[in-house]
C-alpha positions as CSV (number, residue, x, y, z in Angstrom):
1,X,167.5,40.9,238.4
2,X,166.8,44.3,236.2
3,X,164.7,46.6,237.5
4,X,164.2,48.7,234.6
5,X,163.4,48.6,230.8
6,X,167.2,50.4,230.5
7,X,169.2,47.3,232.4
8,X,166.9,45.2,230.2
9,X,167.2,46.4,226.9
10,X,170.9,47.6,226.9
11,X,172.7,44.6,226.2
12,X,170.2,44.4,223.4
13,X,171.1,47.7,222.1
14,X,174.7,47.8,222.2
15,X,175.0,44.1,220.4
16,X,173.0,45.6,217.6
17,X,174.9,48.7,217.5
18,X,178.3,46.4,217.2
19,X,176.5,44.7,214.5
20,X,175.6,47.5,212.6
21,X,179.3,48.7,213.4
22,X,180.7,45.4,212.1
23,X,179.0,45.0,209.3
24,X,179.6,48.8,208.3
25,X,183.4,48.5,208.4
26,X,183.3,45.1,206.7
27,X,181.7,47.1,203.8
28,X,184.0,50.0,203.9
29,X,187.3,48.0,203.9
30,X,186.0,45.7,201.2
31,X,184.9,48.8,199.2
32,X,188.5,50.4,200.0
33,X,190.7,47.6,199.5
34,X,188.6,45.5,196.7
35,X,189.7,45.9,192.9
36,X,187.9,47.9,190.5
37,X,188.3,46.5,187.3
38,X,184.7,46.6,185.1
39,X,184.7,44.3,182.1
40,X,182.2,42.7,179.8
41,X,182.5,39.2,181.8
42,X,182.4,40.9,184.9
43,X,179.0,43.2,184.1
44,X,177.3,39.3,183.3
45,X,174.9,37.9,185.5
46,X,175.8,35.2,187.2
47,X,173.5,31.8,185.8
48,X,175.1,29.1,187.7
49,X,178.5,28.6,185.3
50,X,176.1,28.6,182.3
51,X,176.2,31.4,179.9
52,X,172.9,33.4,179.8
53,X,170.6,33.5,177.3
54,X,167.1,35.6,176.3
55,X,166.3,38.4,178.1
56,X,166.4,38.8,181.9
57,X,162.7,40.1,182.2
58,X,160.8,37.8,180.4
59,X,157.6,36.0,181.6
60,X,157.5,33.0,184.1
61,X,154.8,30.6,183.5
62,X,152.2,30.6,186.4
63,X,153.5,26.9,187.6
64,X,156.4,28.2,188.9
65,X,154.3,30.4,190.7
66,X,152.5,27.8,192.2
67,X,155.0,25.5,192.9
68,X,156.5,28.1,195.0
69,X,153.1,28.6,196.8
70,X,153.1,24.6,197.3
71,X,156.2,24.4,198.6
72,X,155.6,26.8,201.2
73,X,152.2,25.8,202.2
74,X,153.7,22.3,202.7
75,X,156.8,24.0,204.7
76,X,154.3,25.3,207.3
77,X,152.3,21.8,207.9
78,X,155.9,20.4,209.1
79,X,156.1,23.2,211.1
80,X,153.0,22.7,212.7
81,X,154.0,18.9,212.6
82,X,157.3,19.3,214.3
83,X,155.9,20.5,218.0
84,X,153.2,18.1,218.0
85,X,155.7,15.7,217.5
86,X,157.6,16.9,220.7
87,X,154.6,16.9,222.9
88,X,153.0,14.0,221.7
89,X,153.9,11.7,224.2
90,X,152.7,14.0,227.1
91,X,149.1,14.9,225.4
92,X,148.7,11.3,224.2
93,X,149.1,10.3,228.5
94,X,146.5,13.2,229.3
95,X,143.9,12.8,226.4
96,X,144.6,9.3,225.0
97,X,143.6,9.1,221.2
98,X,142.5,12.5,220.8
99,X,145.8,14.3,219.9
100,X,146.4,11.1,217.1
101,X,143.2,11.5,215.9
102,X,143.3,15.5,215.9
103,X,147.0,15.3,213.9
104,X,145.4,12.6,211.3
105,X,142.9,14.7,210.3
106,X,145.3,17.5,209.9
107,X,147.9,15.3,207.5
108,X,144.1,13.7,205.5
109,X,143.1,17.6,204.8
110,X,146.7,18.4,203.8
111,X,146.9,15.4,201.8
112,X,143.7,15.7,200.0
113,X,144.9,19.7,198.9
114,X,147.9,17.8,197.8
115,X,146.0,15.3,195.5
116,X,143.4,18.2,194.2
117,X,146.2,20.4,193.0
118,X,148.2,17.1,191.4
119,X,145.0,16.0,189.9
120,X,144.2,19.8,188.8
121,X,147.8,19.8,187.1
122,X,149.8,22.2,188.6
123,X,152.6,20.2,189.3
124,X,152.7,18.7,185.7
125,X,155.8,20.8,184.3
126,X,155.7,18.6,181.2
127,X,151.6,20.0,179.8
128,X,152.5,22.9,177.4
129,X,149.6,25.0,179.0
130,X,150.4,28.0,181.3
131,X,148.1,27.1,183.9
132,X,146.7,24.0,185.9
133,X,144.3,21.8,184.2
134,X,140.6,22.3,184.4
């Protein structure tokens, strides 16, 4: 058992200090032993195989935007969802309905954001406007 922050928090220091050492010599013996050769194909950015077109600092249209937000709003209701799921069994034995009925009102309100924003157009990529429908 550690008796002080020191027996606690060394092991902690020394693994990130090998990291930082690990990762720093990776880098140097890549940089040392890597090729050099600069060439028009090589200064390209990369676009997935396909040859790039337009200019890299153009505008996004505000869907994208949104889409993004979505996507991430959605990502935290499963992780809310995910240790509900684990417990359920254990709160549904102490509380009977109440954690089902808690849960369904969750997924309804998360729902009905889901069908506002659809109806509202923001996930129509198709509409030649920059943002949602009004």
């Amino acid at each position: 058992m550690p008796n002080s922050y020191t027996d606690v928090y060394f092991p902690v220091l020394v693994q990130a200090l090998i990291a930082m050492a690990v990762a720093g010599g990776l880098l140097t013996v890549s940089f040392l032993l890597g090729k050099k050769i600069r060439n028009r194909v090589k200064d390209m950015p990369y676009e997935s195989g396909i040859v790039p077109t337009g200019d890299a600092r153009h505008r996004f249209s505000v869907k994208f935007y949104l889409v993004a937000m979505l996507f991430i709003l959605f990502d935290i209701e499963a992780i809310f969802l995910y240790p509900w799921v684990v417990v359920y069994r254990e709160l549904n034995s102490q509380m009977k309905m109440f954690p089902f009925v808690e849960m369904l009102v969750f997924v309804i309100l998360i729902l009905a954001g889901f069908f506002y924003i659809w109806k509202k157009g923001a996930l129509d990529w198709a509409a030649s406007d920059v943002g949602p429908k009004r």
